[in-house]
N, C-alpha and C positions, 0 to 999 in steps of 0.2 A: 504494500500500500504506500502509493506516495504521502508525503505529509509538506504541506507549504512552510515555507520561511518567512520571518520578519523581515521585508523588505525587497523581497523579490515580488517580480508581479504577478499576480494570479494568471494561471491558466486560458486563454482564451475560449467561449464558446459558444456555440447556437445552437438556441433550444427554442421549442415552439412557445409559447406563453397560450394563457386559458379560452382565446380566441385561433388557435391555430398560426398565429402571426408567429413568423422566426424572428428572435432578438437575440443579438449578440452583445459580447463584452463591448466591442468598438464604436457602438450605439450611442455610450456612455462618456465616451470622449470628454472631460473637464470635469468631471461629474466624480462623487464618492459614490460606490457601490455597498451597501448593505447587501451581501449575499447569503444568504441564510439556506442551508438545510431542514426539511422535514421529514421524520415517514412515511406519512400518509395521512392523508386529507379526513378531517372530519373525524379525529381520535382524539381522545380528552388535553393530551398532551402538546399537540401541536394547533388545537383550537384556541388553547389558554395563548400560545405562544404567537399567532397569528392575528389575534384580539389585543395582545400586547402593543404590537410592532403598529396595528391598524389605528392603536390609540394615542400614539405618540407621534405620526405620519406629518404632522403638522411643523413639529418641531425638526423636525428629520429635515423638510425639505428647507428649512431656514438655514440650515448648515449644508443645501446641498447635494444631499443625500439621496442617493435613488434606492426603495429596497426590492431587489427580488426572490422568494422564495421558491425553492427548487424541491421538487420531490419526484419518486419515481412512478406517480400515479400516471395514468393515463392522461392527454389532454381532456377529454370527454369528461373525464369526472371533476378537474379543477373549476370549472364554472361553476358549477353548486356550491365548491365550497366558499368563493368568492362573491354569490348572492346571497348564502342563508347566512353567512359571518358577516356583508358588507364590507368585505376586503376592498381596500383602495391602495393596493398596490398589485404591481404583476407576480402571478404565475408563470412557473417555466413544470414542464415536462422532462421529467431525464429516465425515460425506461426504461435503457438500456441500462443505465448506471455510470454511462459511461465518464461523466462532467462531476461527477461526485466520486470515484476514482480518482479521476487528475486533483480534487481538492484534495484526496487522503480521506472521506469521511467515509466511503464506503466496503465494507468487509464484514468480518463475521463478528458478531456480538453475542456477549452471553448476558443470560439477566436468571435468578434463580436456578442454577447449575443447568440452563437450559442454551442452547446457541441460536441462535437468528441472523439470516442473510440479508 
């Protein structure tokens, strides 16, 4: 698994967002990036965390800040979460896993002596 460095610059990449549109890193050109991880849409953990980022958006963009969350849902299913949470930030689709990989987040996890891909 790779893992990023303080100061090097992130991975390049395009991903669809919750409309099927492809958006890439280079889109972002001046811009701070908020790139954030989740594992899936619409589970208690990543709803708190997504209501968090949606609550604070305001202040975000004062500094700049563009956030996008990446998960490896399907496009198809991110618009739901983005209507019934009132997300005002983009989704990205990463299915393959492939852009969460390049960040380092993606591999095998354990939680109660159990593992998870």
């Amino acid at each position: 698994m790779n893992t990023l460095t303080a100061g090097v610059p992130a991975p390049a990449f395009s991903l669809p967002d919750q409309d099927g549109n492809i958006v890439s890193l280079g889109d972002f050109k001046g811009k701070k990036v908020l790139f954030y991880f989740y594992p899936k849409a619409m589970t208690p953990g990543c709803i708190v965390q997504a209501e968090g980022l949606r609550d604070i958006k305001a202040q975000l963009d004062d500094l700049n800040v563009v956030v996008l969350g990446v998960s490896v849902d399907p496009v198809k299913r991110l618009p739901n979460f983005v209507e019934k949470k009132s997300l005002n930030f983009t989704l990205l689709s990463d299915e393959d896993h492939s852009v969460a990989e390049q960040f380092g987040v993606w591999g095998e996890k354990k939680f109660t002596l159990r593992k998870f891909s």
